[in-house]
Every structure is written in structure tokens, then in C-alpha cells.
RODO-362137 format. One record per residue (C-alpha): residue in one letter; residue number from 0; x, y, z. Coordinates in steps of 0.25 Angstrom, whole numbers, plus 2048, in hexadecimal, padded with zeros to 3 digits. Example, Ala and Ser with C-alpha at 12.3 -4.5 7.8 and 13.67 -1.06 7.14 Angstrom:
 residu num  px  py  pz
      a   0 831 7EE 81F
      s   1 837 7FC 81D
This chain:
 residu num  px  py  pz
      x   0 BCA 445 B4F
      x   1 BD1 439 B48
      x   2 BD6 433 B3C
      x   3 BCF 427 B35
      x   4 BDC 41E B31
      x   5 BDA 410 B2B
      x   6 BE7 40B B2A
      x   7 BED 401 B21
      x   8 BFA 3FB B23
      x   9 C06 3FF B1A
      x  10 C13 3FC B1B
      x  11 C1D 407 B1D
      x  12 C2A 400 B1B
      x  13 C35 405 B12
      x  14 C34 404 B04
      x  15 C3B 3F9 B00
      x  16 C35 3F4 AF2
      x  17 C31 3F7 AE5
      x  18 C26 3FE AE3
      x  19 C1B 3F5 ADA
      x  20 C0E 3F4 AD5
      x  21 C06 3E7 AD5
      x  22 BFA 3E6 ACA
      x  23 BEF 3E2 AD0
      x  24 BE2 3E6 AC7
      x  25 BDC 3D9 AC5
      x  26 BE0 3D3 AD3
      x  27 BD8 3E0 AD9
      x  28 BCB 3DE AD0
      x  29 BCE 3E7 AC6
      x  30 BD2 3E1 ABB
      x  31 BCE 3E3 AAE
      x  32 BCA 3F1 AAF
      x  33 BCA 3FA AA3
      x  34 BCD 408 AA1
      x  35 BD4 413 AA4
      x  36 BCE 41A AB1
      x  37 BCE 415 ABF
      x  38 BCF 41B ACB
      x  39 BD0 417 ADC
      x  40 BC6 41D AE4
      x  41 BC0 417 AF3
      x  42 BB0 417 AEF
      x  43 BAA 40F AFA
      x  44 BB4 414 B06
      x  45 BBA 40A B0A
      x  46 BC7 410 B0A
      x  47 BCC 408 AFD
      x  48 BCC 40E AEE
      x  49 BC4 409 AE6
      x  50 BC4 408 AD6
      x  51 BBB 40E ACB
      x  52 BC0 408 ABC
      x  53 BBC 40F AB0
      x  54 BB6 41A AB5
      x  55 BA8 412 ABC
      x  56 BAD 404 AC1
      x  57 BAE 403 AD0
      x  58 BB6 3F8 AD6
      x  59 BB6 3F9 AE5
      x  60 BC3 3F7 AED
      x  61 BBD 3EA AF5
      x  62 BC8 3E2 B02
      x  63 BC7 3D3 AFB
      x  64 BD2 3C9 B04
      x  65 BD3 3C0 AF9
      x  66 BD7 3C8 AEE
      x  67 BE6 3CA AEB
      x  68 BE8 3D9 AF0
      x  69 BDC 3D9 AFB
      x  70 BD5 3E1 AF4
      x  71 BC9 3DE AE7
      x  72 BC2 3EA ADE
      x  73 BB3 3E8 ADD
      x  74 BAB 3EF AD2
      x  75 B9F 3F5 AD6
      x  76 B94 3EF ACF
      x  77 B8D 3FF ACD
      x  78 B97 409 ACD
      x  79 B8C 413 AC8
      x  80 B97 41A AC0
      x  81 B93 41F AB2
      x  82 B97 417 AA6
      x  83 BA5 41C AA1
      x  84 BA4 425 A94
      x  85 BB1 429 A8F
      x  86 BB9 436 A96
      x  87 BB0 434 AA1
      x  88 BB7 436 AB0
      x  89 BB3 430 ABE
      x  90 BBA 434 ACB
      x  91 BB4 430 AD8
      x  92 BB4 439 AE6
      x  93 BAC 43D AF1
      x  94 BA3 44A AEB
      x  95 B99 449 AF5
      x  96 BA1 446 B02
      x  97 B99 43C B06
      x  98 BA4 431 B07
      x  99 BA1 42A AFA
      x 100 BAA 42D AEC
      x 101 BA2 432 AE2
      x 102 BA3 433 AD2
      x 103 BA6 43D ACB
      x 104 BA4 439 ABB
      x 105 BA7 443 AAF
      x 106 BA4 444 AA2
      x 107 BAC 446 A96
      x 108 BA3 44E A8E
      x 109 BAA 451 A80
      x 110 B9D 45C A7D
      x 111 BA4 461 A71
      x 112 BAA 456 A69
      x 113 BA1 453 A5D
      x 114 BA0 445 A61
      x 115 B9B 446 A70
      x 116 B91 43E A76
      x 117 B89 441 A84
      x 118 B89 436 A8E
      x 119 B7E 42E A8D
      x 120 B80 426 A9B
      x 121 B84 42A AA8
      x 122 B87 43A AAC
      x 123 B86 444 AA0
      x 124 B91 44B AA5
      x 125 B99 44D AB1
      x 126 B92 445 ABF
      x 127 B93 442 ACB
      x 128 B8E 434 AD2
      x 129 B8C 432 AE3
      x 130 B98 427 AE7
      x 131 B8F 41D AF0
      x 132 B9A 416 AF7
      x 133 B9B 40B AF1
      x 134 BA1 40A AE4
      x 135 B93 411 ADE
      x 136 B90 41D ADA
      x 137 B81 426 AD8
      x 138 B77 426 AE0
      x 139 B71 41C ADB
      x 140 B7B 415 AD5
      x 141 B7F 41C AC7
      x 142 B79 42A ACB
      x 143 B81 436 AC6
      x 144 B80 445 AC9
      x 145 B84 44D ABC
      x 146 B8C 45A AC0
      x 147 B86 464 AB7
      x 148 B8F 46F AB9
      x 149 B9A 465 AB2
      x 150 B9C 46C AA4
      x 151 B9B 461 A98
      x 152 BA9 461 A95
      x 153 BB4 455 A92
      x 154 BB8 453 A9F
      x 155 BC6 44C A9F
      x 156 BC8 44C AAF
      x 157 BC2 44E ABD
      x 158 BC9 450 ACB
      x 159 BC3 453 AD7
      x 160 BC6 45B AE3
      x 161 BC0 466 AED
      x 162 BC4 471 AE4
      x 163 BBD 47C AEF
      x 164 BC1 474 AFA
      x 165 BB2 472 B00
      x 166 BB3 465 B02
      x 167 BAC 460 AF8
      x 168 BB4 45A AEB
      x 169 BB3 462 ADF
      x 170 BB4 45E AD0
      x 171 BBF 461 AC5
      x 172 BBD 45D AB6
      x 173 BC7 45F AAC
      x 174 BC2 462 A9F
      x 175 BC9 45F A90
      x 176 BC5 464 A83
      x 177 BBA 46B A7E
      x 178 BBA 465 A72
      x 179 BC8 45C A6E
      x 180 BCF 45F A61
      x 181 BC7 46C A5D
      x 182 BCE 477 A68
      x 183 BD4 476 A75
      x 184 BCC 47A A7E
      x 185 BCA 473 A89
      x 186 BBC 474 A92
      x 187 BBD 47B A9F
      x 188 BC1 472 AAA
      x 189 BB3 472 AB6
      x 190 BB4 473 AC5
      x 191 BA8 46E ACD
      x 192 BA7 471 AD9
      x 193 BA0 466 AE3
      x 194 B93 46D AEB
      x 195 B8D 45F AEE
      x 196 B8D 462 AFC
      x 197 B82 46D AFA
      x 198 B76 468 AFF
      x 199 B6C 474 AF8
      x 200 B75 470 AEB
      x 201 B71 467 ADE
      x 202 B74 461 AD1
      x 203 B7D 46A AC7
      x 204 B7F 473 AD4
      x 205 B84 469 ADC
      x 206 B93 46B AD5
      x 207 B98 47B AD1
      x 208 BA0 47B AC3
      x 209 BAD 484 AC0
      x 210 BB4 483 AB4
      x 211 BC2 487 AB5
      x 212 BC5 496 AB3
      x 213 BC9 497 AA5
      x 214 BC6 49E A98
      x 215 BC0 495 A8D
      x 216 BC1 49E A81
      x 217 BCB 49D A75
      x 218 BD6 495 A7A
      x 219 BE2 49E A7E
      x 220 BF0 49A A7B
      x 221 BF8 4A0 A84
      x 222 BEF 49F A91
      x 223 BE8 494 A8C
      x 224 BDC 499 A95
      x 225 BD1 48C A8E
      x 226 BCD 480 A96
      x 227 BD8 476 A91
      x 228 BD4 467 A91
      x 229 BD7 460 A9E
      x 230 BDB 451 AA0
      x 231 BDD 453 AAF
      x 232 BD8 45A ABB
      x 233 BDC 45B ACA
      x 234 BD8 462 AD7
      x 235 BE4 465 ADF
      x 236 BE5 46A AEB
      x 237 BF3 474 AF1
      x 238 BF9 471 AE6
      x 239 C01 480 AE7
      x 240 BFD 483 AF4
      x 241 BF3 481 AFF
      x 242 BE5 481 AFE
      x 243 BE5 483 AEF
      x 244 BDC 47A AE6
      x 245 BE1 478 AD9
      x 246 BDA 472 ACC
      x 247 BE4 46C AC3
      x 248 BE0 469 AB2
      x 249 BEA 45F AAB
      x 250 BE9 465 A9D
      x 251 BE8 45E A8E
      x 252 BED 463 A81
      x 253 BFA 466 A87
      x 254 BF4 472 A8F
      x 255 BF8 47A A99
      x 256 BF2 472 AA7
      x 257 BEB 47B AB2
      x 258 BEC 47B AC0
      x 259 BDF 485 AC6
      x 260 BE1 48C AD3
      x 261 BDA 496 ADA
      x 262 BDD 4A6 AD6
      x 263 BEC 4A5 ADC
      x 264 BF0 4B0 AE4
      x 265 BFF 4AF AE6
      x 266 C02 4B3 AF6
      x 267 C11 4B1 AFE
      x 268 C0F 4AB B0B
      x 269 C1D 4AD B0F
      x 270 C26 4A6 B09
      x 271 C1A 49F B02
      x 272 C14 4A2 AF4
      x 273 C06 49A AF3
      x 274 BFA 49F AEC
      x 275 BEC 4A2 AF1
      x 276 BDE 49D AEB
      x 277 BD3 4A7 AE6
      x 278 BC6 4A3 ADF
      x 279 BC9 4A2 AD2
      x 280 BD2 496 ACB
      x 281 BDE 49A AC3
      x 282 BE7 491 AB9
      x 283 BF5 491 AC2
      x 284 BFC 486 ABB
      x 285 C06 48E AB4
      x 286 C0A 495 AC0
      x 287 C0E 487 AC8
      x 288 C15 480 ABA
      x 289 C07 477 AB9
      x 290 C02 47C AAA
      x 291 C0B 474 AA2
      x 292 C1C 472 AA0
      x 293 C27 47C A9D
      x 294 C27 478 A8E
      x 295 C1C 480 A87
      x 296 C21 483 A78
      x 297 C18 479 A74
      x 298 C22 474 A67
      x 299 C1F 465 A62
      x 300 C2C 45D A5E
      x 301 C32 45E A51
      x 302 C32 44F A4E
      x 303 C22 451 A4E
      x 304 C24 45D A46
      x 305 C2B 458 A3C
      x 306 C23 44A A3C
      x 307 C17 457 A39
      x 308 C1D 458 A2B
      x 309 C1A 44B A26
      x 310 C0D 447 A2F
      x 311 C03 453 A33
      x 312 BFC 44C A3D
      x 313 C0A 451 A45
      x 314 C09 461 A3F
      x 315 C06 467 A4B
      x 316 C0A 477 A4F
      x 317 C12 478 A5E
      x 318 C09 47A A68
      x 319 C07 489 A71
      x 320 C0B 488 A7F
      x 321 BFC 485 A84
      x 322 BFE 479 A7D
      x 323 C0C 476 A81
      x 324 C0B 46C A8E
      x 325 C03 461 A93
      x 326 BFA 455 A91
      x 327 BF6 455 AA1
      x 328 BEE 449 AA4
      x 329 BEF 447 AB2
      x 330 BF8 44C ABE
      x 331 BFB 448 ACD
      x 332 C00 451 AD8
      x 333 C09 44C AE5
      x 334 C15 450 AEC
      x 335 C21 449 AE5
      x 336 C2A 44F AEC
      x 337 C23 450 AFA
      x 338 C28 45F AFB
      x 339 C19 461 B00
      x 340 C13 467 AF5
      x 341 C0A 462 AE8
      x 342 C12 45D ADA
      x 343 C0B 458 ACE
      x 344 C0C 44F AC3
      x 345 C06 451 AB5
      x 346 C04 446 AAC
      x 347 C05 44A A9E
      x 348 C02 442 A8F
      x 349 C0E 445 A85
      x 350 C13 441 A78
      x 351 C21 443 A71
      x 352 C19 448 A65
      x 353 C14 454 A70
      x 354 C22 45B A72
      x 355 C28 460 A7E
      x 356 C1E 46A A81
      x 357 C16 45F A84
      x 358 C16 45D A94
      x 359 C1A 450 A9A
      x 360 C15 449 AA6
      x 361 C1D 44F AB2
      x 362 C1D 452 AC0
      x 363 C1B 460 AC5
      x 364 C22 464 AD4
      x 365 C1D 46F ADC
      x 366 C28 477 ADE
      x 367 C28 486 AE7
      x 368 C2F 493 AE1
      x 369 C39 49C AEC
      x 370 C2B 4A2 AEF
      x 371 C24 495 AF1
      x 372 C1A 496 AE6
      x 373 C17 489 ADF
      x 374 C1C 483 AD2
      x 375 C1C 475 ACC
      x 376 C28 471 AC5
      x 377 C2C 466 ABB
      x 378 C37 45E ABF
      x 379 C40 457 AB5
      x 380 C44 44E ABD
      x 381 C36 448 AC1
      x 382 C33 445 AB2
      x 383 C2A 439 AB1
      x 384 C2D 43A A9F
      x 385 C2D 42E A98
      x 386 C2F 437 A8A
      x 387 C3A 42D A83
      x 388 C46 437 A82
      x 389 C4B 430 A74
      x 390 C48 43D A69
      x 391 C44 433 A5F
      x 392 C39 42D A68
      x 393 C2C 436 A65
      x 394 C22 430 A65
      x 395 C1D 42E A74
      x 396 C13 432 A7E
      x 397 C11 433 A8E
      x 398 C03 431 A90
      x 399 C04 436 AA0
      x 400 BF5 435 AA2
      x 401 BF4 432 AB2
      x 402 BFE 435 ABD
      x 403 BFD 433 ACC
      x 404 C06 435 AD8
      x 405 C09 42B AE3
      x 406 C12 426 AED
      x 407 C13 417 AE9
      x 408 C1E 412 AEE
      x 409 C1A 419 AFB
      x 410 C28 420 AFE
      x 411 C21 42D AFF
      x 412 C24 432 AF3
      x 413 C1A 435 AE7
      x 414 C1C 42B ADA
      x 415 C14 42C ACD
      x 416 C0A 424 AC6
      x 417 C09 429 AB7
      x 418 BFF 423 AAE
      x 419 C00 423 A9E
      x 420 BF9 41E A93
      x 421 BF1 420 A85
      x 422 C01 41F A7D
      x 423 C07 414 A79
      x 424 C15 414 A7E
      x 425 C14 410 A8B
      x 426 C0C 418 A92
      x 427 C09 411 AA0
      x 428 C07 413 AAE
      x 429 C15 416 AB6
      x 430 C18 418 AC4
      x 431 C24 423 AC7
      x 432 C2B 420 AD5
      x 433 C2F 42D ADB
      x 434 C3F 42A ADF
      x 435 C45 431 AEC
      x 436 C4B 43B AE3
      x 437 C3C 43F ADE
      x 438 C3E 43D AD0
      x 439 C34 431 AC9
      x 440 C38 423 AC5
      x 441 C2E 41B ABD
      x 442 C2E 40F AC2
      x 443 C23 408 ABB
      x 444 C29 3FC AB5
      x 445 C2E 3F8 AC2
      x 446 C1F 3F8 ACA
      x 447 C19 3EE AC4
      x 448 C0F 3F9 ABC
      x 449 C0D 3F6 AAE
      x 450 C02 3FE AA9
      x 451 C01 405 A9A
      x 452 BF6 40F A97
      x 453 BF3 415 AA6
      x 454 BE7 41A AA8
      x 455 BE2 420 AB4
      x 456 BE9 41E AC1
      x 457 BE4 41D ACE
      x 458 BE9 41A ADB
      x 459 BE7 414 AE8
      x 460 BEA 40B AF2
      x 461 BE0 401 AF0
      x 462 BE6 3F5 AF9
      x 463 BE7 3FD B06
      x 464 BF8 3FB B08
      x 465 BFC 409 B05
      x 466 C02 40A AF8
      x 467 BF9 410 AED
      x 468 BF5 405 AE2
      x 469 BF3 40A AD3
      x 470 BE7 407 ACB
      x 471 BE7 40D ABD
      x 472 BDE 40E AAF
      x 473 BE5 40B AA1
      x 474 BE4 40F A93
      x 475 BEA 409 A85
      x 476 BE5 416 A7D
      x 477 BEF 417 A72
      x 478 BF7 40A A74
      x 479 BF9 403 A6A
      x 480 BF1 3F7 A65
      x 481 BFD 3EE A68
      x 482 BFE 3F4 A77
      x 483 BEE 3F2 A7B
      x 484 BF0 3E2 A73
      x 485 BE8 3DB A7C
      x 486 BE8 3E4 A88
      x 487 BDB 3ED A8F
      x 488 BDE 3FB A95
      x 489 BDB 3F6 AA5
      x 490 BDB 3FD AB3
      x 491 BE6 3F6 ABA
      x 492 BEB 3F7 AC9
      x 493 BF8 3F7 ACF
      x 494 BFA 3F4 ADE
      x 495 C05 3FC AE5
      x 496 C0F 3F2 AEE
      x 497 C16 3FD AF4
      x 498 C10 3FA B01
      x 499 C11 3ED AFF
      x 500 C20 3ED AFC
      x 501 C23 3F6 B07
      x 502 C26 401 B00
      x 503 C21 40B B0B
      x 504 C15 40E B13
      x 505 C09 417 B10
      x 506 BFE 422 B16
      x 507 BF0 422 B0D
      x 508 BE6 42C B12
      x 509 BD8 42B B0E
      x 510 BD4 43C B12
      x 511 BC4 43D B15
      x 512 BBF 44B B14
      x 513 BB3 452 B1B
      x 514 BAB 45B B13
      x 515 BA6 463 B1F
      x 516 BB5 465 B23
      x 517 BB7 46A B13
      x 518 BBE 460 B0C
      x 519 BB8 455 B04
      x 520 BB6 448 B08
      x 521 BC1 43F AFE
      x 522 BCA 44D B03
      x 523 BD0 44F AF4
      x 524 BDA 45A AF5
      x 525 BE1 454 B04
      x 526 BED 459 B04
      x 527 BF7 44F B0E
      x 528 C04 44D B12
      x 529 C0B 444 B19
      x 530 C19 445 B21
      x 531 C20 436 B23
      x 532 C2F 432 B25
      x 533 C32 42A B1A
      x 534 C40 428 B16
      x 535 C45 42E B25
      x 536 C40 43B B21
      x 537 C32 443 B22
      x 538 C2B 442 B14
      x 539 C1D 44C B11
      x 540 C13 447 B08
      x 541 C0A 44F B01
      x 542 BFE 44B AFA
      x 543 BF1 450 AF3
      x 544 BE4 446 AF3
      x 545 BE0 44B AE5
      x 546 BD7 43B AE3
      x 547 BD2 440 AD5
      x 548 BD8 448 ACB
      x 549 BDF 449 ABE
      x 550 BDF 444 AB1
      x 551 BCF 440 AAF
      x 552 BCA 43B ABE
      x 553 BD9 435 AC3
      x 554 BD4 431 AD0
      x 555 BDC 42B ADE
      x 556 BD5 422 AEA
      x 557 BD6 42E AF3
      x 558 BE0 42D AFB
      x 559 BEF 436 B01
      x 560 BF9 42C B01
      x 561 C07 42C B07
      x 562 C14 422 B05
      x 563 C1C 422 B11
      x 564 C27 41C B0D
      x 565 C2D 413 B1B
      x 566 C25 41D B23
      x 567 C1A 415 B2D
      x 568 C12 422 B2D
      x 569 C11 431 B2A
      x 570 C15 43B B35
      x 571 C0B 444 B31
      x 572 C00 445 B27
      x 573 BF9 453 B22
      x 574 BEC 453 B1D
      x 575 BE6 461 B15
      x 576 BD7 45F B12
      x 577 BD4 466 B03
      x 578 BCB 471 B0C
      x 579 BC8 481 B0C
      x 580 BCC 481 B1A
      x 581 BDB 479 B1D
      x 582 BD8 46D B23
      x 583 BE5 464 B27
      x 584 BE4 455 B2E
      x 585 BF2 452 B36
      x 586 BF5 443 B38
      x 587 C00 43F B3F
      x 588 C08 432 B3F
      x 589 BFF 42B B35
      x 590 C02 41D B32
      x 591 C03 417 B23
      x 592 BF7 411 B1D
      x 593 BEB 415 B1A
      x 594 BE3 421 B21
      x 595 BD5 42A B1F
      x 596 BD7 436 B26
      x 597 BC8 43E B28
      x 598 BC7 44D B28
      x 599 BC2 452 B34
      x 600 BC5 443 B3D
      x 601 BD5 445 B3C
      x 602 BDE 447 B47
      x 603 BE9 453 B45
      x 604 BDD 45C B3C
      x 605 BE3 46B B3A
């Protein structure tokens, strides 16, 4: 047995500058990009991400020794990838664990608004297309497999992950309205569960369809037991406790969020409480603090109400407790604290017209009660809120629309990226530096980032040095005329110089599953940690490669990566494969730079 490593070298010096950003979008080939989605993903396997811009354009991440950083982007001439149609989503893995990244496109479908129209070009409704390896995709080129046991709904967000842990990657679409403006019911959010590897099986049966366990009769206020529209969706994995698969929905309307776990069955083991999977998927976010804040009396401000009297469009009745919390778009989960278990962040849309009730963008820490059960807690302390503490200032929003966590300074501590945009005061793209106390410092005005309307994020290390680059989409909806003067919403990307500055060194592992061994080849779900000496004393990491998830089709170049800090290597690294059966990988004295560690060829396999 043996581990595959390319290495790439990485300095591992002491940090001893500031970390910066360098803006290299038109040096890359990129420039003048519009839109708001982008996303990494490697599609030809050469081991460097490549980028697909609004949804279809494929620019392939190409070595070029004359240009500026190394490095040049080249479009693909084909891509094969439908024509974009408003609402539509694309995220890119490997379905078919042949080695290649394939497409998942879905549809939008607004069935029930009185002006809907079919698509007339490209997949009717939700598809799948054959990655080729090249920056192509259907076989031939443009071909599409329609998933027919996709319901026609207005699907708002997609993740992926092995939801049965079979090996094969399975699909999660978040659903919104029914029909916006007329009720709030919101269309049942759809597993399908990936069979492709089942020779005697074709078409429609080829994917198996599960709707989430909920009853769609009259809405409910005090359960509120309906679908409820969805902007985001994630597949976690041991999130609460080991060998748990957990879906989580990001909820609109300032509804209650979800996060799905099998039947629980609480169990002591010891001096342990954890909880034990059965069949059937319960709602379990109100048991571990997930739903929504503490604030739920739902009561608007009195300076709306008393605007109420002299305009109606403000005459509005406080809202019930169902009604009470968050505008979740998007989430990100790491260890902040590096206590060796899962914390979130959720990304939240507020305004000041919406009242306290109204939840804000906030972290979430996993905490464990005298009997060791799980709990996540909102800490003050950690407050990213920009909400101007002047009563007199009202009107004002947070559009929080995209986070992500990261370790980019590389001093092994997880920062934030928080993307806002669609408002007009100053909703950008801001990078908060986790401090050695662990509180957050925005640090974005010092970096060299100046990007208004953030769209989608996505990040990887796309010049091979170790630090983790930043590409991201923009929007102007709602600026003001004067704000867009003679300005395009474009894709931009920001090159990382932690390495270059000596900041710290760094371990990036691309994982490679096996299919035969259970897990799936991209390995979505890996749990890994890494024990270092940084700073003179033994630091664990812990991360999740989750890849795609959140609000819409958020997607990540697949990779785990680590900031060692002035630490040359990791003492130890720990490798859970998302299988049935436990299947740990144990390296030991791994170097920093970059490493593909294969299932099944690994040394130190448990």
C-alpha cells in the first residue's frame, strides 16, 4: 500500500506580514466576465481547478510561462452546457465514478405563476450530462439525460453528497414557492438517490425520488408542518455525532430552517449522549438551536408603525412565531474553535424596517451539555453585525447572501468570507480574520478586496503555492443608478499572497474515493483532521469536504485544506471515508504542500 503525494513547495516560515489580496482577473484571462455564478471545479484532472462562468463557459486552467502569475484560463470552444434561462442551477461532480465531473443542471420551473413559460431549448426540467474530461460535457457533446423522477418545481438550490453512503453521489434540491405572493407554501424539497451503477437499470429508474417527510395540507402555525421555500441546501456529514447524515434546508420568508436526521433514538454510552439513526428522516433543528434565533415575538418597530399611519404600504399586522426568524440564504460549517467538532455559520438577508425578530447573519458553536448532548449556541461576542447602532438610522439592510470558511492567512485558524449584495448601502465582499482570542475582525479594507454586489464565491488554490485564491460573481441589483454609472456587474479574482508573504505553510489534499471500497469517487463527506505544532503547542484541525452546497449550487474545487502556521508538517493526518462501514486512512509526518491520498493505496489504512 502507498500514498500517491505530489508535492508543491510551500513555505512554512512564521507569519510575518499582512495578509493581502492581489486582483488578477484580466492577468488570468478572465476578464470581462459577467454575471453572478461562478464556481472552481478540476474537469480535465490535471489536478488544477478549473472555472465555469455563468453557469456554461468553461475556461480551463492551462501552465502558460509567459504570462504574469504562470498560469492563463482557456474557454473551451463547446462546453456542451445548455443555454442559461433564468433560476437555472449547475454544479459539477463525479455521478458516474468514472473519473470525469459531470453536470448536474436544474430547472426553475414556476408551474404556477400565470405567466410561466416551458423551456423551449436545452433539458425541460432537471438533467444530467456525461463530463468527458476535457472541459466537455454529453456524449456527444451537448447531450443531456432528463431525470424524470425530479418533481416540476421552482428549484432555488442543489447540493450533493452520498446521502446513503453507497458510494455513489446522490442529489439534494431545495424547492421555493409554490406559487409567490398568493400563500406560503413552499413545494417539498426532493432526494434522488443516484442508482447509475445498476447495470439491469435505465432512464427514469436510473435515480429513486424522496420527498422530504412532511405534510402539505393547510399550513399549520404552530408546527408549521408545510414545505417552506428553500434558498439553500447542504449534505453534511457527523455533524452531531458519528456516522450521521444530515440534510440541512436554509429557509425564505423568515421561516423556521430544517436540519433532517434519521429517526433519533437518544442512547448513553457512558458518559456520552449521542443519538442513533433509524429509517425515517425527522426535522431535529429545534432540538440542537438550528430552527431560527431566541427572538420570536415577531413585533415590527414602532417607527414603521407609526410611518403605517400616514403611508399603507407600511400597515402591516406583527408577524406569529413561524414567521419570526430568518432570510437563510447560504451557510458554511468548520471548526472555529478547533475543539474537534462541527460549527456553523448562517448568512442571513435583514432590513431595519424588519424588527428584531428578524435573525441576523451569525455564527453558530457547537457546544455539549453535562450529559454530552449536542447544542449550538449563538455567541455575542463573535458578532459579524454591521446594523448602524444609531436609533435614528432605519433604513438599512444586510444582504448576507454567500459565506464560506477558510483558513487564509494559514495560522490554522478558520476566518470568514461573507458575500453581500442586491442593497444599496454597501453591501460587498468582506473578509473576517479570526484573532488568537477567536472573536472576528473585518479586515477588508486592509487586503486589497474591493468588491461591491458579491455573488457567488468560490475558492481554490488555483496557482499551486498553497494559500487559497478567491474568485467571485457580482450583482448591482437595486443600486442606484448613480452606483452602476458606467460600471458592469463582472466575475473577478483575487489571488491570495499568504504564501508568498510567508505567512505560513499549508497541507491540501485532494481525497480519491473507490466505489468498490464504498465511497464515492470526488469522496464528498471525508471528514479529516490534522494534528501540527504551531505556535509551540499541538493544534487539531478538523474539516468536512462538503465541495457543493448551499444557497443555489455554491460549489468549492474539492479539496481539505490545512494552515499550518510556522509548522514544516502535520504530525499526523486522519482520514474518515463517508462509508456504511468506518474506513479511516492514518498518515503520518506529512510534509506541507499538496497531496492526493487514494482509498485503498494508502499507508496506515484502519
Amino acid at each position: 500500500m502507498r500514498t500517491t503525494l505530489a508535492l508543491l513547495a510551500v513555505s512554512a516560515s512564521a507569519a510575518s506580514a499582512q495578509l493581502s489580496f492581489v486582483e488578477a482577473t484580466e492577468a488570468l484571462g478572465l476578464g470581462d466576465q459577467p454575471g453572478p455564478h461562478c464556481c472552481f471545479v478540476d474537469l480535465n484532472n490535471d489536478g488544477r481547478p478549473d472555472a465555469v462562468i455563468g453557469r456554461n463557459r468553461v475556461f480551463l486552467n492551462t501552465p502558460d510561462a509567459e504570462a504574469t502569475h504562470k498560469l492563463k484560463f482557456v474557454e473551451v470552444g463547446a462546453s456542451g452546457l445548455p443555454a442559461f434561462r433564468t433560476g437555472d442551477i449547475a454544479v459539477f461532480a463525479d455521478l458516474d465514478n468514472d473519473g470525469n465531473k459531470d453536470c448536474v443542471w436544474t430547472r426553475y420551473l414556476d408551474v404556477n405563476n400565470d405567466k410561466y413559460e416551458a423551456p423551449t431549448e436545452g433539458p425541460p426540467k432537471t438533467a444530467w450530462l456525461r463530463g468527458n474530461g476535457d472541459g466537455s460535457f454529453g456524449r456527444p457533446v451537448g447531450s443531456w439525460e432528463v431525470i424524470d423522477a425530479v418533481t416540476e418545481a421552482t428549484t432555488a438550490a442543489a447540493a450533493l453528497g452520498d446521502l446513503d453512503r453507497d458510494g455513489w453521489l446522490d442529489l439534494y434540491l431545495g424547492n421555493w414557492y409554490v406559487k409567490y405572493g398568493d400563500d406560503l407554501e413552499g413545494f417539498p424539497n426532493q432526494m434522488l438517490f443516484n442508482r447509475l451503477g445498476v447495470a439491469e437499470l435505465g432512464g427514469s429508474d436510473r435515480w429513486d425520488s424522496e420527498h422530504s417527510p412532511i405534510v402539505t395540507a393547510s399550513l399549520d402555525p404552530e408546527t408549521d408542518r408545510g414545505g417552506r421555500p428553500t434558498y439553500g441546501v447542504m449534505v453534511l456529514q457527523d455533524l452531531i455525532s458519528e456516522g450521521d447524515t444530515h440534510r440541512l434546508d436554509l429557509e425564505y420568508g423568515r421561516r423556521w430552517n430544517r436540519l433532517w436526521q434519521r429517526a433519533l433514538v437518544y442512547v448513553s454510552d457512558g458518559d456520552i449522549a449521542r443519538y442513533s439513526g433509524g429509517d425515517a428522516w425527522n426535522d431535529v433543528a429545534p432540538d440542537f438551536g438550528l430552527d431560527g434565533d431566541a427572538v420570536r415575538h415577531g413585533r415590527y418597530p414602532e417607527w414603521l408603525k407609526e410611518r403605517a399611519k400616514t403611508d399603507a404600504r407600511f400597515d402591516r399586522e406583527d408577524e406569529e412565531p413561524f414567521r419570526a426568524n430568518g432570510n437563510t440564504f447560504d451557510a458554511a460549517v468548520g471548526d472555529i474553535d478547533n475543539d474537534g467538532d462541527f460549527d456553523l455559520f448562517f448568512a442571513e438577508i435583514t432590513h431595519g424596517w424588519a424588527g428584531e425578530s428578524s435573525d441576523r447573519s451569525r455564527f453558530l458553536v457547537q457546544e455539549r451539555d453535562e450529559r454530552g448532548a449536542p447544542r449550538f449556541v449563538y455567541k455575542p461576542e463573535l458578532s459579524v453585525d454591521r446594523a448602524p447602532t444609531d436609533p435614528t438610522v432605519t433604513s438599512w439592510n444586510q444582504g448576507d447572501i454567500y459565506a464560506e470558511l477558510a483558513d487564509f492567512d494559514l495560522d490554522g485558524r478558520l476566518d470568514l468570507l461573507l458575500c453581500s449584495s442586491d442593497y444599496p448601502d454597501n453591501q460587498r465582499l468582506r473578509i473576517y480574520r479570526q484573532q488568537a482570542d477567536g472573536t472576528f475582525r473585518d479586515i477588508t479594507d486592509w487586503v486589497g478586496i474591493d468588491h461591491v454586489g458579491a455573488g457567488q464565491p468560490s475558492l481554490a488554490d488555483i496557482d499551486g503555492d498553497g494559500d487559497l485564491d478567491i474568485m467571485v460573481g457580482q450583482s448591482f441589483n437595486r443600486l442606484r443608478a448613480d452606483q452602476t454609472a458606467g460600471r458592469e456587474a463582472r466575475v473577478r479574482v483575487y489571488l491570495n499572497q499568504a504564501a508568498d508573504k510567508s505567512l505560513g505553510g499549508a497541507i491540501v489534499l485532494r481525497l480519491v474515493g473507490d466505489e468498490g471500497l464504498g465511497v464515492s469517487r470526488d469522496a464528498l463527506g471525508a471528514i479529516v483532521r490534522t494534528t501540527a505544532v504551531i505556535g509551540g503547542r499541538p493544534v487539531t484541525q478538523c474539516r468536512q469536504l462538503v465541495g457543493i452546497g448551499g444557497h443555489q449550487g455554491k460549489q468549492m474545487d474539492f479539496v481539505v485544506h490545512f494552515g499550518l502556521g510556522d509548522a514544516v508538517e502535520a504530525e499526523r493526518v486522519e482520514i474518515e471515508w463517508p462509508c456504511r462501514e468506518r474506513r479511516v486512512t492514518v498518515l503520518e509526518h506529512v510534509a506541507a504542500g499538496t497531496h492526493t491520498v487514494r482509498l485503498g493505496e494508502s499507508e496506515g489504512s484502519e
